[in-house]
C-alpha positions in Angstrom: 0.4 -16.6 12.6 0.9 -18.5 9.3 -2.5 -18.0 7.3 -0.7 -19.7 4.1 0.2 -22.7 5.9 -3.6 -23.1 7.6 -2.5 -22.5 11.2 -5.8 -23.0 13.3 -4.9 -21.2 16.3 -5.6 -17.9 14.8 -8.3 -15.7 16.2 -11.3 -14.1 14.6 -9.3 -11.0 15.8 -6.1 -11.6 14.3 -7.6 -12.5 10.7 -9.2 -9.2 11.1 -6.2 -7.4 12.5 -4.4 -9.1 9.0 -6.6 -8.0 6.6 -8.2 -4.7 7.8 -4.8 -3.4 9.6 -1.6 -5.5 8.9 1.5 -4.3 10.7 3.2 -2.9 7.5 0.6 -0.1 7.1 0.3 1.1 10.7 3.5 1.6 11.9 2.9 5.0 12.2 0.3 7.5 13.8 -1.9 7.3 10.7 -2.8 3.8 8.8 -1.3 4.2 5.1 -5.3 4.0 3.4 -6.5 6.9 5.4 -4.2 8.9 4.0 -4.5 8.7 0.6 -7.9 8.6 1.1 -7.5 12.0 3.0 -5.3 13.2 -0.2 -8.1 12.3 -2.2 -5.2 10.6 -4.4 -5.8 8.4 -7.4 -4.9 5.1 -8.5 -1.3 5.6 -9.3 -0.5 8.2 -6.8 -2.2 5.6 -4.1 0.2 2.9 -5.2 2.9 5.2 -4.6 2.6 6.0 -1.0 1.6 2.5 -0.5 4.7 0.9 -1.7 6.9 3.3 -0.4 5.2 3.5 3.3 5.7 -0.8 4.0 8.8 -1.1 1.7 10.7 -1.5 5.0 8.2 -3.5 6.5 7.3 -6.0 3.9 9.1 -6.5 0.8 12.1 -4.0 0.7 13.4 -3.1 -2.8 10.6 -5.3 -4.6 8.4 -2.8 -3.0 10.4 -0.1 -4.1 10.6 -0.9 -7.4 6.9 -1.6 -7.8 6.9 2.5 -6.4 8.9 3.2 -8.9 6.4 1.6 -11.6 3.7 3.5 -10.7 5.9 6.7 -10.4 7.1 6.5 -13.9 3.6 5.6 -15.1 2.5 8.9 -13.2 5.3 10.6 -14.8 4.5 9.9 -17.9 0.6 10.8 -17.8 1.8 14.0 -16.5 3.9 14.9 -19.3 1.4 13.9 -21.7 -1.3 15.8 -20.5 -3.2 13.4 -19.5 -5.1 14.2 -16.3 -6.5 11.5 -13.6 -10.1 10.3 -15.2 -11.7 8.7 -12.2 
């Protein structure tokens, strides 16, 4: 199921399945978007669980370094005072 390289013999299902539930966000009993969504977190605290919840899945340490982009970014709203605006 190579999308990149135009494989024809995927399903309607499967392109769904890939874009609305890939593998590296539902490895566990609840998909990685609900919650954040049920933590009512922001953009940068999002990113966070993101990264860290498909690291092993997906892309390992680049994943865990972009996690820890976001965390220092958090970290350093927070110590300026600077509270989420959206």
């Amino acid at each position: 199921m190579d999308i990149a390289n135009g494989h024809s013999d995927m399903t309607e299902k499967d392109l769904n399945d890939i874009v609305n539930h890939p593998k590296h966000y539902t490895e566990g009993t609840i998909e990685c978007i609900d919650y954040i969504n049920a933590c009512n977190f922001d953009y940068l605290e999002g990113n966070i669980v993101k990264y860290i919840t498909r690291y092993k899945q997906k892309n390992g340490v680049e994943d865990l370094r972009k996690a820890e982009f976001y965390l220092r970014m958090l970290i350093e709203r927070e110590l300026n005072g600077i509270g989420d605006e959206t």
